[in-house]
N, C-alpha and C positions, 0 to 999 in steps of 0.2 A: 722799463728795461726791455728790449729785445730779445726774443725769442732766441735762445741759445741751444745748442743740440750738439755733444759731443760723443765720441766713439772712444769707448776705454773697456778695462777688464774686472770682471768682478773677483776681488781678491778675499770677501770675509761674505758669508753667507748662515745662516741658521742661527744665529747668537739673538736678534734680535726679528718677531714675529714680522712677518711684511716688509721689514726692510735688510737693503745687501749694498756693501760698501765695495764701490767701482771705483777705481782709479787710472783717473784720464793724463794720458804723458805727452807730452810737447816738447818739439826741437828748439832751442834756442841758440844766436848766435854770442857769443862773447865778445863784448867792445873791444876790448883792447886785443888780445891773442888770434880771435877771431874761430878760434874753438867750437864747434859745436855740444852743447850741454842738453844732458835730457832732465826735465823737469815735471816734475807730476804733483797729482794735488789727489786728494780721498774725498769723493762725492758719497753721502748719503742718498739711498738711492729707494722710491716706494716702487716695491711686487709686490701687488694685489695678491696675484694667486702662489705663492711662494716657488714660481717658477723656475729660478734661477739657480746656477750650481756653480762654485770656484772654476775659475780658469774658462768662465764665457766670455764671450765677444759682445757687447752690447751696445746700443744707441740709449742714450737718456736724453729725455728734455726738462728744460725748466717747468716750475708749474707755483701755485701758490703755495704756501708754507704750508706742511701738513705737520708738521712737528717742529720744534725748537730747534734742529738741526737737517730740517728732511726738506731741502728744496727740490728736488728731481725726482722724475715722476719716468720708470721703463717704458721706453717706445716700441722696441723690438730687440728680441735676440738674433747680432748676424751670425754667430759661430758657436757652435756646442760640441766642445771634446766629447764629453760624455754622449749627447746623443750618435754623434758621428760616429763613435764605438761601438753602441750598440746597434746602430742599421749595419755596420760593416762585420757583426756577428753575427745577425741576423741572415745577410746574403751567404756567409761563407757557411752556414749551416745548410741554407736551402741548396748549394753548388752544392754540397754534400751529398742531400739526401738523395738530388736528382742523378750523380752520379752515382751514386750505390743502385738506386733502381734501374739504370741504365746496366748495368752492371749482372745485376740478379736478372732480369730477362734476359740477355744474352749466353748467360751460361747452361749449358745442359743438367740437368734433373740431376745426375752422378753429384756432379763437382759443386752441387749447390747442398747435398746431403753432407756431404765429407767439409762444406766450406764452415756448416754450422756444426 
């Protein structure tokens, strides 16, 4: 069998130790109407380090059977909501802090008693 490598999302994560169920969706055309159909399948998927959180982006590759149902084995996370959340709370914190300091040094001693 050929080395297969597909791009889907993980939709079930923490139910089961080491493993998180991705599912991978494909366009298909329709013979006869000519319709385009989305079609998707639920990949059992092994995280080593239980990495992974609902609503990732991820690459999985095939690998040898590590369970009765576990053929895919994570290659890389390309998309993480959650971490993308948290650096973009992380920056609007820091733009904060350095504004506030920018802020407290420029105002005079008075207006910095009366501010607190």
């Amino acid at each position: 069998m050929p080395p297969m490598a597909f791009t889907g999302l993980v939709t079930k994560v923490g139910f089961m130790s080491k493993t998180a169920t991705v599912t991978v969706s494909r366009w298909v055309t329709h013979p006869r109407t000519g319709k385009r159909l989305e079609r998707s399948k639920k990949y059992l998927t092994h995280d080593e380090e239980n990495q992974l959180r609902q609503g990732d982006t991820v690459l999985i590759r095939n690998c040898p059977p590590i369970s009765a149902r576990k053929r895919f084995t994570l290659e890389r996370v390309l998309k993480s909501p959650e971490t993308e959340r948290d650096e973009m709370h992380a920056r609007m914190a820091q733009a904060a802090s350095s504004i506030a300091a920018q802020s407290s040094a420029t105002m005079p001693a008075e207006q910095l008693a009366t501010a607190n």
